[in-house]
VOLUM-496900 format. One record per residue: residue in three letters; z, y, x of N, C-alpha, C in turn. Coordinates in steps of 0.02 Angstrom, whole numbers, plus 32768, in hexadecimal, padded with zeros to 4 digits. Example, Ala and Ser with C-alpha at 12.3 -4.5 7.8 and 13.67 -1.06 7.14 Angstrom:
! VOLUM-496900
ALA81867EE4829481867F1F826781867F5B8294SER81627F90828281657FCB82AC818A80028285
***
This chain:
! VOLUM-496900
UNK37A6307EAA4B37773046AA493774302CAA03UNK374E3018A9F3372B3007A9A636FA2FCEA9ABUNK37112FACA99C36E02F50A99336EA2F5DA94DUNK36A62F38A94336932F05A90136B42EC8A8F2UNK37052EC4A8EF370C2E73A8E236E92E4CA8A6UNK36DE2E86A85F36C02E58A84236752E4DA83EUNK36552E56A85F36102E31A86A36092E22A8B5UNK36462E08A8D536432DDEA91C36342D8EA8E8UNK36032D6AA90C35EF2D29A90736202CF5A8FDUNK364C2CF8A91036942CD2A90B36CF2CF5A8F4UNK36F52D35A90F37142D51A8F6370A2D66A8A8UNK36DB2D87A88A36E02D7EA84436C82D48A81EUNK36B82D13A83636C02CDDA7F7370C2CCBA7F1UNK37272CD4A832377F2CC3A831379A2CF5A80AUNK37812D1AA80B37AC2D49A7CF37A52D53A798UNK375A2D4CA788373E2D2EA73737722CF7A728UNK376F2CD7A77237912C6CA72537DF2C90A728UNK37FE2CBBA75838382CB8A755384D2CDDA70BUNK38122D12A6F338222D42A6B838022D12A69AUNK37FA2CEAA69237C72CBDA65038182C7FA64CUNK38442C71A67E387A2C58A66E38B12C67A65AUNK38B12CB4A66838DF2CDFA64C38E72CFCA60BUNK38C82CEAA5EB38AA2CFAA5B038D82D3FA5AFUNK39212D3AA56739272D5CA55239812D67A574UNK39832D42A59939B12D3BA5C539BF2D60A60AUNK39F62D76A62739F32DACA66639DE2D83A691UNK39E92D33A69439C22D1EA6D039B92CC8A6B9UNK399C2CA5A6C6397F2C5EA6B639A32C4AA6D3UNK39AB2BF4A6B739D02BBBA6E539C22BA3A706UNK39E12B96A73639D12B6AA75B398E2B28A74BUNK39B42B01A72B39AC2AE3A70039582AF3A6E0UNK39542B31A6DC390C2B38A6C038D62B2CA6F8UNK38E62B31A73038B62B45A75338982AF1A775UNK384F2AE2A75938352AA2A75937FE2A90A780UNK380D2A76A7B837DD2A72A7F1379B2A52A7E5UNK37882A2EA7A337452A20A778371A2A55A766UNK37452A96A73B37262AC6A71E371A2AFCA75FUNK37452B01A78937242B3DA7B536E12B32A7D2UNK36C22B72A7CB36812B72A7EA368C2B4DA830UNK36522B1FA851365B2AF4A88636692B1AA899UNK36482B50A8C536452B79A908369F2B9FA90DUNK36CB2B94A8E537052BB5A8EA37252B6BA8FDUNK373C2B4CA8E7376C2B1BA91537812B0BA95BUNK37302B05A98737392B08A9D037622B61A9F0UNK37552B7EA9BA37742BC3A9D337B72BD7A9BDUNK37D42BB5A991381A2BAFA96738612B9DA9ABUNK388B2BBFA98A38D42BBDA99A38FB2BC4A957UNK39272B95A94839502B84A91939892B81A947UNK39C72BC8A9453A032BDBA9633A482BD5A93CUNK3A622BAAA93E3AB42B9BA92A3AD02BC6A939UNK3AFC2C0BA90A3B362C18A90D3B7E2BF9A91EUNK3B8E2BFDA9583BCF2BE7A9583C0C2C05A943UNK3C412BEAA9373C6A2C04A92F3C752C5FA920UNK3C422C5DA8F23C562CA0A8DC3C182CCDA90CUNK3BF82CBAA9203BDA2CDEA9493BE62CDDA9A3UNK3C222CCAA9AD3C2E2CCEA9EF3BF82CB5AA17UNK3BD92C8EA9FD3BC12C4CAA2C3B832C50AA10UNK3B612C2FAA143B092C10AA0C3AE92BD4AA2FUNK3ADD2BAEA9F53AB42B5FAA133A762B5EAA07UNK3A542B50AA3239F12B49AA1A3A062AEFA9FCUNK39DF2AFCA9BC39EE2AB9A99739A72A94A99DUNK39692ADAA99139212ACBA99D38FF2AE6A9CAUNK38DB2AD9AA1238C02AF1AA31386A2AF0AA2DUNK38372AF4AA1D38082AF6AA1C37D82AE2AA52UNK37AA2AB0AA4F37772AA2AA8737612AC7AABDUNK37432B04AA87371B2B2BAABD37542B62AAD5UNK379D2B58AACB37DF2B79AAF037F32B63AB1BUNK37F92B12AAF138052AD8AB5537E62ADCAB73UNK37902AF0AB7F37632AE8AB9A375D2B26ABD7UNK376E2B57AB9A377F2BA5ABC437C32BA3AC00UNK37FF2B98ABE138412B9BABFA38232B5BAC43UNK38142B2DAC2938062AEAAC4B38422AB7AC57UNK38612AD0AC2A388D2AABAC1638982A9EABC1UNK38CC2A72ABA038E22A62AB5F39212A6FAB65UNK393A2AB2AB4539762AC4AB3139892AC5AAF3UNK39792A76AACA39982A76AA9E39F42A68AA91UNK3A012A6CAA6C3A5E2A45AA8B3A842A80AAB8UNK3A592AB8AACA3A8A2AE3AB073A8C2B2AAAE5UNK3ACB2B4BAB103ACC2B7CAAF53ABA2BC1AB30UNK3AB82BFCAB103A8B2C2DAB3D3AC42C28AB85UNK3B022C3DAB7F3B1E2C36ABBB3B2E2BF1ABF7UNK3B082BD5ABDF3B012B8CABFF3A9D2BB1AC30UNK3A8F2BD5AC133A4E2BACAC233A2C2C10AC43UNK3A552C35AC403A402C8BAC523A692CB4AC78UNK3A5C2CD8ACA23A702D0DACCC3A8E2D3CACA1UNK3AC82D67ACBF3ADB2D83AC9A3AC02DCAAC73UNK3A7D2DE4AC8C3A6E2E14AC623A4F2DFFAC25UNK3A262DD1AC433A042D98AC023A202D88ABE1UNK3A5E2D6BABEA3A7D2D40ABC03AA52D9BAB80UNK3AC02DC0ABAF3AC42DF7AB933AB22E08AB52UNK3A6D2E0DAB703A462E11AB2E3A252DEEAAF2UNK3A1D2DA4AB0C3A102D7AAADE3A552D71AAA9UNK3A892D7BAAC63AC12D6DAAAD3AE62DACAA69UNK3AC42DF5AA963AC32E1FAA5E3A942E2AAA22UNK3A5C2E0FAA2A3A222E0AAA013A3E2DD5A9C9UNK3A462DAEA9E03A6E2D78A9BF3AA92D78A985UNK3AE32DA0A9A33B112DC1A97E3AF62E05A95DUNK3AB82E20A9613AAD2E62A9443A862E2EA8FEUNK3A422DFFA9063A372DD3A8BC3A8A2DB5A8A7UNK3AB72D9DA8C53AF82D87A8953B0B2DBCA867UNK3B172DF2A89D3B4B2E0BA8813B312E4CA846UNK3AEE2E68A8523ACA2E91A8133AB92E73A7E8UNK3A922E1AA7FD3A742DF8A7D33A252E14A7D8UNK3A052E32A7FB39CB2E4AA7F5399A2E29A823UNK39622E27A804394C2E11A83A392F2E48A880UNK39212E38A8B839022E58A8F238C62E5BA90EUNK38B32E6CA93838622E6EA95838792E95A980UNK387D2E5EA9CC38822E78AA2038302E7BAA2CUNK383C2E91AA6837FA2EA2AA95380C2EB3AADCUNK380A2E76AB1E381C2E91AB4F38002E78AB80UNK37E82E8CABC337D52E7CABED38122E5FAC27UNK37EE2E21AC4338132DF5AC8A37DA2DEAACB8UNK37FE2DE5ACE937E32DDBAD2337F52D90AD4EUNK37C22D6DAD5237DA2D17AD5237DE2D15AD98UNK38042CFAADC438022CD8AE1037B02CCEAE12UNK377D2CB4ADE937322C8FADEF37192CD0ADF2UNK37392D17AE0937142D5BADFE36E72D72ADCAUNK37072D53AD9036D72D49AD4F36FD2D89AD21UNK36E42DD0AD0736FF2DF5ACD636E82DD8AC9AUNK37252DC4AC6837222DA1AC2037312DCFABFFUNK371F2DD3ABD037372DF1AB8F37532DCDAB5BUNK37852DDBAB4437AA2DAAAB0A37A22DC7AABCUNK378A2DBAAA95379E2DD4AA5437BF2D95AA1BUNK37F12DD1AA1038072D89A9ED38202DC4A993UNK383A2D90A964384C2DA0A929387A2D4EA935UNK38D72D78A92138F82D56A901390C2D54A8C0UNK39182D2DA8A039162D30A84E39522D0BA840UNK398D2D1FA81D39D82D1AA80439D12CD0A7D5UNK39E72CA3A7CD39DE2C6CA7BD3A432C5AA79FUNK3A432C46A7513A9E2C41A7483A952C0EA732UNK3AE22BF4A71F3AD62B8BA7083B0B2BA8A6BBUNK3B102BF0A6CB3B512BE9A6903B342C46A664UNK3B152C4EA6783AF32C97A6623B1C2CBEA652UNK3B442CB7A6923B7F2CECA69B3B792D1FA6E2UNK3B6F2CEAA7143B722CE3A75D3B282CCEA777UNK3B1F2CE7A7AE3AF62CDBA7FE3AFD2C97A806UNK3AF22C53A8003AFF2C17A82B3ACB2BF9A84AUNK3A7D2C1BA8493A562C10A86A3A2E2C4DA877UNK3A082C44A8B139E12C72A8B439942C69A8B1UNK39502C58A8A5390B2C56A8A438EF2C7EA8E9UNK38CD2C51A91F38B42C9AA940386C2C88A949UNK383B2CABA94937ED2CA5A95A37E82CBAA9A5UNK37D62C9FA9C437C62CCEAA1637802CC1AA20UNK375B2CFDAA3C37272CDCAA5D37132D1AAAB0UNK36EE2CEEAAC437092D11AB0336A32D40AB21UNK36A52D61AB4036722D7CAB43366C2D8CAB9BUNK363B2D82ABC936422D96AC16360E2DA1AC32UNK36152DBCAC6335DD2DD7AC8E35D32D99ACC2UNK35E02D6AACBD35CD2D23ACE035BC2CE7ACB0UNK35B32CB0ACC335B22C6BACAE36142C60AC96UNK35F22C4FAC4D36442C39AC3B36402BF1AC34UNK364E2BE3AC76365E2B95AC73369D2B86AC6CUNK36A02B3BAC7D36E62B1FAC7237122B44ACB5UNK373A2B4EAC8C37962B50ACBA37812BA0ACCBUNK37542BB8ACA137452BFDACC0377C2C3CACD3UNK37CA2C35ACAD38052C5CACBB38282C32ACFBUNK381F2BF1ACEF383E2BDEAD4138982BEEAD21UNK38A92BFAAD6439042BFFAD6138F32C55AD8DUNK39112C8CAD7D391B2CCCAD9038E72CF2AD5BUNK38C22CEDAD2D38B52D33AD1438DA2D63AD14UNK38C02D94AD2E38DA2DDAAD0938D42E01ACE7UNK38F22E15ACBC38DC2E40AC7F38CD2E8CACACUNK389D2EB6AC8F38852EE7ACA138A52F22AC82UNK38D42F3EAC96390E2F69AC4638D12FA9AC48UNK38A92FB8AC7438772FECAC3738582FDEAC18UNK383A2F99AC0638142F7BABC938282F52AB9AUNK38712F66AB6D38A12F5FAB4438972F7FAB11UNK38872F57AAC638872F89AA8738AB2F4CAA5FUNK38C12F5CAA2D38EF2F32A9FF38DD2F52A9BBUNK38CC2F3FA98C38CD2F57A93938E92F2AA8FFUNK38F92F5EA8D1390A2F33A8AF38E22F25A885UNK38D12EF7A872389B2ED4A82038BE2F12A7E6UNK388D2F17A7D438972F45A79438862F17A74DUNK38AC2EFCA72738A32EE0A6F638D02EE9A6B4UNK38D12ED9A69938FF2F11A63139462F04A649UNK39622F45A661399A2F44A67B39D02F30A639UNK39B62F47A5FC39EA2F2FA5CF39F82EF6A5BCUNK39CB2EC3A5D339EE2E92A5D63A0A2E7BA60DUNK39FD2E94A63D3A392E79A66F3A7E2E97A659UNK3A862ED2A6343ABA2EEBA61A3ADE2ECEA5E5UNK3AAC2EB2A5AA3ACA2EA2A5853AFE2E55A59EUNK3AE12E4FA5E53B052DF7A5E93B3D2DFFA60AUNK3B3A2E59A6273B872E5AA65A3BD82E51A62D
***
């Protein structure tokens, strides 16, 4: 499977500001990333993810409008195993530790199936975010969601299921030498 993340409508402006913050650096600060300058249409779609302790863990610090709107809930303050089943959580949790721990960024693509009998599509791009430009301590994520129904509110409900034959994961391809030069 092969998407266009960078000329998706939302997904690549998130990855333009994230390489326009990264300048010359393996990954931008925290700190850089300024909820004035992002193009509007990315904020309601934003996730800003706390590294915990090394990775073990993960806190949504920023949840996005049109995410609460989707989830139908506000999971800001919580972390994935508070709030996901365990294949979900599975995987959100390895996606997670795969931007810590390469430092790279990603681009999922997967299909669920909502209790509202609604097939969604998720695309998302996470983007490696450090406070010390050493380390992972945040993560950037863009999501936007795509379906063969009305995406209204609370449209995942409580039980999605992920669909494991419509699973692709990539990695962002961007000047690997500098992610090298910062290891």
């Amino acid at each position: 499977m092969s998407y266009d993340y960078r000329n998706d409508p939302l997904l690549g402006p998130g990855l333009a500001y994230w390489l326009h913050k990264r300048g010359s650096r393996a990954v931008p600060r925290k700190a850089d990333i300024d909820p004035i300058e992002l193009p509007p249409k990315l904020l309601p779609n934003m996730q800003i993810i706390e590294v915990v302790d090394g990775g073990a863990r993960f806190r949504y610090r920023l949840v996005g409008t049109a995410l609460v709107d989707a989830y139908g809930k506000d999971f800001t303050g919580k972390h994935p195993d508070e709030l996901f089943p365990d294949d979900r959580l599975r995987f959100i949790q390895s996606i997670y530790r795969r931007v810590h721990d390469t430092k790279q960024p990603l681009f999922t693509h997967n299909k669920y199936h909502t209790p509202k009998n609604i097939d969604v599509y998720a695309l998302r791009i996470y983007l490696p975010l450090s406070d010390n430009d050493s380390e992972v301590t945040h993560i950037m994520a863009v999501l936007r969601f795509e379906s063969g129904g009305p995406l209204n509110e609370g449209m995942w409900g409580e039980g999605a299921q992920m669909d494991p034959e419509v699973h692709y994961i990539e990695t962002i391809a961007v000047d690997s030498a500098v992610f090298e030069a910062a290891d």
